[in-house]
GUMARDREN-856983 format. One record per residue (C-alpha): residue in one letter; x, y, z. Coordinates in steps of 0.2 Angstrom, whole numbers, padded with zeros to 4 digits, always signed. Layout:
BEGIN
AXYZ ...
END
This chain:
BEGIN
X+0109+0176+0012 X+0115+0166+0027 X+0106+0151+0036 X+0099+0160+0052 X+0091+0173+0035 X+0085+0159+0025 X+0076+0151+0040 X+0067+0168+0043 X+0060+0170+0027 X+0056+0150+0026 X+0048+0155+0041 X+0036+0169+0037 X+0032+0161+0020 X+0027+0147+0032 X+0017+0160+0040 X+0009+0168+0028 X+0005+0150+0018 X-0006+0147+0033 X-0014+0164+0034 X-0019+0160+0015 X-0028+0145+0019 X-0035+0152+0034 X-0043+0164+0023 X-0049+0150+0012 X-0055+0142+0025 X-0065+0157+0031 X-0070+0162+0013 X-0079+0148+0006 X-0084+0145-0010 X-0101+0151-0016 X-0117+0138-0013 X-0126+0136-0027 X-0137+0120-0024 X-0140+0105-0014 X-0142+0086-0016 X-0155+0072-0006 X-0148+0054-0005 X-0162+0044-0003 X-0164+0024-0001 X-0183+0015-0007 X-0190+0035-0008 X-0198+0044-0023 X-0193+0058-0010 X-0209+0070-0014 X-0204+0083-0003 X-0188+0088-0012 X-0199+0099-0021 X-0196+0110-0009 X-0178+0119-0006 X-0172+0133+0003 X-0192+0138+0007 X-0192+0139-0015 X-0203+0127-0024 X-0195+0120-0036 X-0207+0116-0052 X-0198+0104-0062 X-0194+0089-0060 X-0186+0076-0073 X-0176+0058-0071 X-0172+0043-0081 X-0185+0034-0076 X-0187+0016-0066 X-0192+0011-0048 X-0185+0017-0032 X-0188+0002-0021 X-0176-0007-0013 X-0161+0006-0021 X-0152+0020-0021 X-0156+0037-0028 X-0148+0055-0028 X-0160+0069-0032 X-0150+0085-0037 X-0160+0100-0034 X-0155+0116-0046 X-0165+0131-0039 X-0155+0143-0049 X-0161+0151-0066 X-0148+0141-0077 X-0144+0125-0081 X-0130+0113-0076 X-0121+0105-0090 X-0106+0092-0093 X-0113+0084-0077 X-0104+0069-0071 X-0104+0057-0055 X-0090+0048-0051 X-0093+0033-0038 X-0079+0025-0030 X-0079+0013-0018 X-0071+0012-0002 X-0076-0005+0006 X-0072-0021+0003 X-0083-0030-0013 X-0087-0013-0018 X-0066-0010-0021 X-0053-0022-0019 X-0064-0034-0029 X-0068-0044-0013 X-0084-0055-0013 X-0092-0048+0001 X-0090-0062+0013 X-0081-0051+0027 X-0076-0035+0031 X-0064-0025+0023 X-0064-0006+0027 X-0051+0006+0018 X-0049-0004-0001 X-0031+0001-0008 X-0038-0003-0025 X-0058+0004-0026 X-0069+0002-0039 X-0072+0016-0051 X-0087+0022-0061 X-0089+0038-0070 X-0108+0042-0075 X-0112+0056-0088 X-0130+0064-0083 X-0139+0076-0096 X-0141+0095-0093 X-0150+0098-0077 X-0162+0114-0082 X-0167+0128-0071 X-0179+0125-0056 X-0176+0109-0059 X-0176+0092-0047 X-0167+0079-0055 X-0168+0061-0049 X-0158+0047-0053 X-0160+0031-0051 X-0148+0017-0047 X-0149+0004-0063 X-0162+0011-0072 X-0167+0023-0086 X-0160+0024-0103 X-0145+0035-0108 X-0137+0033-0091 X-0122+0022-0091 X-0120+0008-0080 X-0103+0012-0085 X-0087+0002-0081 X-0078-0006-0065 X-0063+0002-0067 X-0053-0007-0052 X-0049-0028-0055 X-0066-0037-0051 X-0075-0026-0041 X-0095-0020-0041 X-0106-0011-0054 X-0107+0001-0041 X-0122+0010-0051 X-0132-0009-0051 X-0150-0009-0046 X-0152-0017-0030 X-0134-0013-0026 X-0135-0021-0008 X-0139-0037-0013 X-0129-0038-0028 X-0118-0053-0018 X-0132-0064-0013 X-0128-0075+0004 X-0111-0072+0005 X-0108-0070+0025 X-0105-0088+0032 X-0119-0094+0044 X-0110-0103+0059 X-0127-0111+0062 X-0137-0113+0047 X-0147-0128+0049 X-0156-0116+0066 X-0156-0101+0056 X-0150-0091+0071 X-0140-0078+0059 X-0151-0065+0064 X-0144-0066+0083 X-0127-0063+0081 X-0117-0046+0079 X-0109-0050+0060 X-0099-0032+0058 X-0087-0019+0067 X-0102-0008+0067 X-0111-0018+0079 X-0125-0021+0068 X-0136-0036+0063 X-0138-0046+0045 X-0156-0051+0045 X-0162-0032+0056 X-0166-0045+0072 X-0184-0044+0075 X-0189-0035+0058 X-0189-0049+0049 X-0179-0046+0036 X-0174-0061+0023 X-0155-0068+0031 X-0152-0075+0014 X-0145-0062+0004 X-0133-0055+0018 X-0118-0048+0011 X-0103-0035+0012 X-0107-0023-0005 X-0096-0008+0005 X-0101+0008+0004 X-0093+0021-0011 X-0092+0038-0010 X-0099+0052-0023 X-0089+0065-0034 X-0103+0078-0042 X-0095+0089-0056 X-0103+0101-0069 X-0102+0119-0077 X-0115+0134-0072 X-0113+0150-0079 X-0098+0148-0088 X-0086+0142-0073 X-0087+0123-0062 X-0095+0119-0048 X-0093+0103-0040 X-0097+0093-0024 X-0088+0078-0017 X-0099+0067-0003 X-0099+0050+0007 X-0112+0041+0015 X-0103+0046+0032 X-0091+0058+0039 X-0073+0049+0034 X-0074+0047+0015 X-0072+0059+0000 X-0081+0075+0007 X-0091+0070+0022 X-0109+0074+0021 X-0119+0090+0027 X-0127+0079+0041 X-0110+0075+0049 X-0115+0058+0052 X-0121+0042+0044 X-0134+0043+0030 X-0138+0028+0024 X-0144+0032+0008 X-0136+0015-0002 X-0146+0002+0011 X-0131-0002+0018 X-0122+0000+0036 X-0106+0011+0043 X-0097-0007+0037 X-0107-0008+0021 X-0115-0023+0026 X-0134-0025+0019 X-0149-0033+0025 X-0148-0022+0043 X-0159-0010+0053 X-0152+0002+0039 X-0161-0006+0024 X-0175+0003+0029 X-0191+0003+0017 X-0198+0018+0021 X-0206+0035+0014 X-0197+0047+0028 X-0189+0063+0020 X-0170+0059+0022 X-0166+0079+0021 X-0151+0086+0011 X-0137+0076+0010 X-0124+0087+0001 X-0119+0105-0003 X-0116+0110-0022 X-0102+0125-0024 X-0093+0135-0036 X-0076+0127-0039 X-0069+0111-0041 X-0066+0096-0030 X-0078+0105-0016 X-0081+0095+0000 X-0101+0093+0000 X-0104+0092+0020 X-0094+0093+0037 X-0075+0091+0030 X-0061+0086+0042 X-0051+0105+0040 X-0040+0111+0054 X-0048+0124+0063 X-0047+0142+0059 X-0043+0146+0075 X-0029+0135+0075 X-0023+0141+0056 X-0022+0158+0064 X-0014+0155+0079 X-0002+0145+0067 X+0001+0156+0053 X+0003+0171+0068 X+0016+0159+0077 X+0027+0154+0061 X+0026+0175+0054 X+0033+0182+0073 X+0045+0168+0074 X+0054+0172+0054 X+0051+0192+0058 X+0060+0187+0074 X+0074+0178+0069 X+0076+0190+0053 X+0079+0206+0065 X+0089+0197+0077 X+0102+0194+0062 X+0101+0214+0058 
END
């Protein structure tokens, strides 16, 4: 086979490597159910999903104030097993082991926590609650001295790390302190300037078995980490900003219902919201260009 042959078929494999994952990109793996990230909310209204009430509810216990909590809604008639979550941070403090006195967006070395949840039954909502409950793990930091990235309270974990530059006015609550353009101390909320810090934000690997294959579902709190998020913007479910700075207009203490958060599938590693794929029209048009062009050049040789 000469080199204008090999280059054809290169080509059209090319081609048809592209048409594949158009076709995954079209054919999706199945939904099987959905997950609420919440922030200071018992979340009452995730009894309710996909217009079925779900009748069961179960979690491992403590309070939601001022923490995170994933509820993980199972609407199906079997049970989830061998469910884990794996938190991974991807901000400053929260990876990289910083101490949350500046910024410090894309960690090379993040923090690493694997949790192992019990069976999640049928018609069940499951809540768990940040640092709380027995039989769930706080688990080890597995990157050098980062956060316990499952702690109660995550967001003030650091205490008053961000300097003041004018401490002795307390006019902290005046000054822009991250790239998002947001506020330590929520200017005119009133909220405490003393325990402002940079936790950083981590985002959420969901893994179990239902009927006898995986499903999975991989989630951040915004659009540019692990899998995104259903919403295809911010959710600020961990009390923390876009920068993962706490003590902002996003350390809300509210009872609002935050709505669905992340998409559960069959499969493994399965982006739980808006993930950054190529467009399919652009696959085809791709995989179309790359086939002619091999088929091309393969006849031209004959």
């Amino acid at each position: 086979m000469d080199k204008t042959t090999r280059g054809g078929v290169a080509l059209t494999a090319a081609g048809s490597a592209a048409m594949m994952l158009l076709s995954q990109s079209v054919h999706a793996n199945n939904l099987v159910a959905t997950v609420i990230g919440a922030y200071n909310q018992q979340c009452g209204s995730c009894s309710l999903v996909n217009g079925t009430t779900i009748k069961n509810y179960a979690n491992n216990g403590g309070t939601e104030y001022d923490t995170p909590s994933l509820f993980i809604l199972n609407p199906t008639s079997s049970s989830f097993t061998s469910v884990t979550l794996t938190l991974k941070g991807y901000q400053d403090a929260a990876g990289n082991g910083g101490n949350g006195s500046a910024f410090n967006g894309g960690a090379s070395s993040p923090s690493t926590q694997v949790l192992t949840l019990p069976n999640i039954g049928p018609n069940t909502v499951y809540r768990l609650t940040w640092g709380s409950g027995s039989g769930i793990p706080g688990g080890t930091v597995g990157a050098p001295t980062g956060l316990n990235l499952f702690a109660y309270d995550y967001d003030d974990q650091n205490g008053n790390t961000v300097p003041d530059p004018f401490p002795f006015i307390n006019m902290r609550s005046s000054l822009s302190t991250d790239p998002s353009g947001n506020w330590c101390g929520q200017p005119g909320g009133g909220a405490p300037t003393g325990i402002c810090n940079f936790a950083g934000n981590f985002d959420v690997n969901f893994a179990a078995q239902w009927n006898g294959g995986p499903i999975s579902s991989n989630f951040s709190p915004d659009n540019t980490q692990g899998g995104g998020n259903v919403q295809g913007s911010f959710v600020a479910w961990t009390g923390l900003d876009p920068s993962g700075l706490s003590e902002t207009k996003y350390d809300t203490h509210s009872t609002t219902f935050p709505g669905t958060l992340a998409d559960i599938f069959t499969g493994t590693n399965q982006c739980g919201g808006s993930c950054k794929v190529p467009e399919p029209a652009s696959l085809g048009l791709l995989g179309i260009g790359l086939a002619a062009l091999g088929l091309g050049r393969r006849r031209y040789k004959v």
